[in-house]
C-alpha positions in Angstrom: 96.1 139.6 88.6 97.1 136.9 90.5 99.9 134.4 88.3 99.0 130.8 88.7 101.7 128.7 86.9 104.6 129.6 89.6 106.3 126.0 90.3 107.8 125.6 93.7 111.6 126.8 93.0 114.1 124.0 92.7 117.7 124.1 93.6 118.1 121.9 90.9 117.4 124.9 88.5 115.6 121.9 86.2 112.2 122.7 84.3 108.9 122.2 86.2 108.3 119.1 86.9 111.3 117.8 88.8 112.6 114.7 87.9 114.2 114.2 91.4 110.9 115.0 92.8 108.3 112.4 92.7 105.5 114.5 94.5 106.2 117.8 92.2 106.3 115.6 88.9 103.0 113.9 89.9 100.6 116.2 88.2 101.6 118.4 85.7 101.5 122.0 85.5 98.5 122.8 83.3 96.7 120.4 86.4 98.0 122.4 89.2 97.1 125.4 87.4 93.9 124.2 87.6 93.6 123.0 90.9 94.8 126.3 92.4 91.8 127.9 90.6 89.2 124.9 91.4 90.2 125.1 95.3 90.7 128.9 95.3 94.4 129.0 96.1 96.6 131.5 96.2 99.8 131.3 93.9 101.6 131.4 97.5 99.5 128.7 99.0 99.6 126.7 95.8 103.3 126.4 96.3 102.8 125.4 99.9 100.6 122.6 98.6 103.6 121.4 95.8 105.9 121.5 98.8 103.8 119.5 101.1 103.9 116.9 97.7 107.4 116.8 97.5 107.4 116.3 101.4 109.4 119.1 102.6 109.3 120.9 105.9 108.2 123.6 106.8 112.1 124.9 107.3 113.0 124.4 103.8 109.9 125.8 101.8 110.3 129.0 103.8 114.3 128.6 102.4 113.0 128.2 98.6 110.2 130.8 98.7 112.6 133.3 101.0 109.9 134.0 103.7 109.9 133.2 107.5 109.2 129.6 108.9 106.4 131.2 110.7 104.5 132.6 107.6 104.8 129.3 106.2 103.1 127.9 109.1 100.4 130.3 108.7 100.0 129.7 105.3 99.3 125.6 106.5 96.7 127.1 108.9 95.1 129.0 106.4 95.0 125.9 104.0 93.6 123.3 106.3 91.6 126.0 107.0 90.4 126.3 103.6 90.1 122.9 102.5 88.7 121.7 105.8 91.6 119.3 106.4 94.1 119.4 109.8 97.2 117.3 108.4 99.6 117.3 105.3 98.0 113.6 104.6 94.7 114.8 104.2 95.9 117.6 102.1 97.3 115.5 99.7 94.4 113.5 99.8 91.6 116.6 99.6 94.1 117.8 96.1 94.1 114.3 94.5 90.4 114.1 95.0 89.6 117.6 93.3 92.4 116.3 90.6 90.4 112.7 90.0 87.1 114.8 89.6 88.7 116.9 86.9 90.5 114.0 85.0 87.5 112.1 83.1 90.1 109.3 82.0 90.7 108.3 85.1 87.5 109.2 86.7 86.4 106.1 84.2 88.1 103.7 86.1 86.5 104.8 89.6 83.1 103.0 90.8 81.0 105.3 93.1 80.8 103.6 96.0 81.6 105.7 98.6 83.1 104.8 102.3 81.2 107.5 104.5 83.6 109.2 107.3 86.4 107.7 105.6 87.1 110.2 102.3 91.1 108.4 101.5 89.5 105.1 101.4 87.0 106.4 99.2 89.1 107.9 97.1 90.0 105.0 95.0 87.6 101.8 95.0 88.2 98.3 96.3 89.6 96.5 93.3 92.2 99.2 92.7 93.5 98.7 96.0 93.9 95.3 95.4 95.7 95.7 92.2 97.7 98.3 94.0 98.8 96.1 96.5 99.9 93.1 93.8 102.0 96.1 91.9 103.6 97.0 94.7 104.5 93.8 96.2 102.3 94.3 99.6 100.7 91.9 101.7 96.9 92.3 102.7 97.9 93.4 105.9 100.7 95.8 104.4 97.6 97.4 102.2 95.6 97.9 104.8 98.3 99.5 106.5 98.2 101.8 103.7 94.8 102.6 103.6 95.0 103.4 107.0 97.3 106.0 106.1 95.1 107.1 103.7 92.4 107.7 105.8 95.0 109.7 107.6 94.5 107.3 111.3 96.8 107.3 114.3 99.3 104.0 114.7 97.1 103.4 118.0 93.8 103.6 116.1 95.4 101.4 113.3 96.7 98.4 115.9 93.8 98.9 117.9 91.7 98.0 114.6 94.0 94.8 113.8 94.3 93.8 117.1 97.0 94.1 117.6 99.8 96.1 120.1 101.7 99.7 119.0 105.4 97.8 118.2 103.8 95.7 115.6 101.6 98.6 113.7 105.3 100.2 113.8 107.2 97.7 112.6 104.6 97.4 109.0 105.3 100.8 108.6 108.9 100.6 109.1 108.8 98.1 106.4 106.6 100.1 104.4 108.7 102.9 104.0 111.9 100.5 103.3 109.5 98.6 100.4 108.3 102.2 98.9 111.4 104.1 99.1 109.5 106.8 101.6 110.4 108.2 105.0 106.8 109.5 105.9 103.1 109.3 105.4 103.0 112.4 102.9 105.8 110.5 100.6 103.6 107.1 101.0 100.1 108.5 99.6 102.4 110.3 96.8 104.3 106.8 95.5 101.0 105.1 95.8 99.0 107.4 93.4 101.9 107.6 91.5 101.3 103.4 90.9 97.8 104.3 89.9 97.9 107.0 87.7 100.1 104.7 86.0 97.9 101.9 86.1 94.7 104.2 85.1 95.0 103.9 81.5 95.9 100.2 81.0 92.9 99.5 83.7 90.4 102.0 81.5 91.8 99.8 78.1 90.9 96.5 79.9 87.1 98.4 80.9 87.0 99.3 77.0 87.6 96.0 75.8 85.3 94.3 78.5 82.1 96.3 77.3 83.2 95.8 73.8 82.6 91.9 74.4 79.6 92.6 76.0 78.6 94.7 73.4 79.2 91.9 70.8 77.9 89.4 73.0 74.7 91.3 72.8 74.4 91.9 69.2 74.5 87.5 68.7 72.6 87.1 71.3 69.4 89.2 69.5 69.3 90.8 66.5 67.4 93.9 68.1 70.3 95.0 70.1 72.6 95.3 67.3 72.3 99.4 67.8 72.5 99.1 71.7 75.4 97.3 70.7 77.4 99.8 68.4 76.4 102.3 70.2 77.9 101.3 73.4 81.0 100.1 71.2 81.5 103.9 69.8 80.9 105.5 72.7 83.6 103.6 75.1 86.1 103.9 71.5 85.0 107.7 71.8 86.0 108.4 75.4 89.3 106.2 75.3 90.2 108.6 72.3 89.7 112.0 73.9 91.7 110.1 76.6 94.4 109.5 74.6 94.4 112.9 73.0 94.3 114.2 77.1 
């Protein structure tokens, strides 16, 4: 019987989740638990997919887990394979989707409106990425860098998009990485859903609150919605409590 809750090994020796790791401490361990069961992972490849989080090469997983560089390469085919994705950025992307499914709290704060062909843009809706982009300090054009990167696009496709010429699209993400504290595209998608599932519940309060008022709004406004009223005022209470208990 296959073991699920094997963290990737740390030289650290520290307790899963890594404090010096933003990509491993992400999700906790009951979630990747989870996840390797939801996406039907191996143990093994499940601790190719918490390396490729904590944006390590191939090279030094196949040091940590003691195996060959090429079985760790084989391992990636067999995971795009698997998830029908053919980079680590949509890899990330694919897990974090399957995570946000699973997660009702924050599934709360998502709309769903979908972006066809483009499945990073679509993972988070437009007004997140605005408030993502004012938390992190990022010009418009800086965010759209960003969601480029979600959606996993060449620098070419990117400047060709903006108009632009190859130096410029390179110098944003020079800039990016220098404003995040990244050196790659793996790293960048990590720190940015880091920002939001720290911004998840305060965004989910400020939903409660909103259809509160309208609640209340709707209870002066006619006597007969008084119980349309409380009952959309328990139920929002109800869901931001098994939230908090999550």
């Amino acid at each position: 019987m296959a073991v699920w809750n094997v963290p990737l090994p740390s030289k650290s020796g520290a307790d899963f989740p890594t404090r010096g790791n933003p990509g491993l401490s992400l999700l906790p361990l009951s979630a990747w638990t989870c996840l390797g069961m939801t996406l039907r992972l191996s143990p093994r490849e499940m601790q190719i997919v918490q390396g490729v989080f904590g944006d390590r090469k191939e090279e030094t997983i196949a040091g940590e887990l003691g195996i060959s560089p090429h079985t760790v390469n084989t391992y990636f085919q067999r995971l795009y394979a698997k998830l029908g994705v053919s980079s680590r950025p949509q890899l990330i992307v694919r897990v974090m989707a399957e995570y946000l499914n699973r997660e009702q709290s924050v599934m709360a704060v998502r709309n769903h409106r979908r972006t066809r062909g483009n499945p990073g843009l679509s993972l988070l809706p437009l007004s997140v990425w605005f408030s993502l982009g004012m938390a992190l300090r990022l010009s418009r054009r800086e965010t759209q860098i960003v969601q480029g990167v979600f959606d996993d696009r060449k620098e070419e496709t990117i400047a060709c998009e903006f108009y632009t010429s190859l130096y410029p699209a390179n110098s944003y993400f020079q800039r990016l990485y220098a404003k995040l504290r990244v050196s790659s595209r793996p790293g960048l998608i990590v720190r940015v859903m880091a920002e939001y599932l720290a911004m998840a519940p305060g965004m989910l309060s400020a939903r409660v609150r909103e259809e509160d008022g309208t609640g209340k709004a709707l209870a002066r406004a006619h006597p007969k919605n008084r119980r349309r009223a409380g009952d959309m005022c328990s139920r929002r209470c109800l869901d931001a409590l098994r939230a908090c208990v999550r």
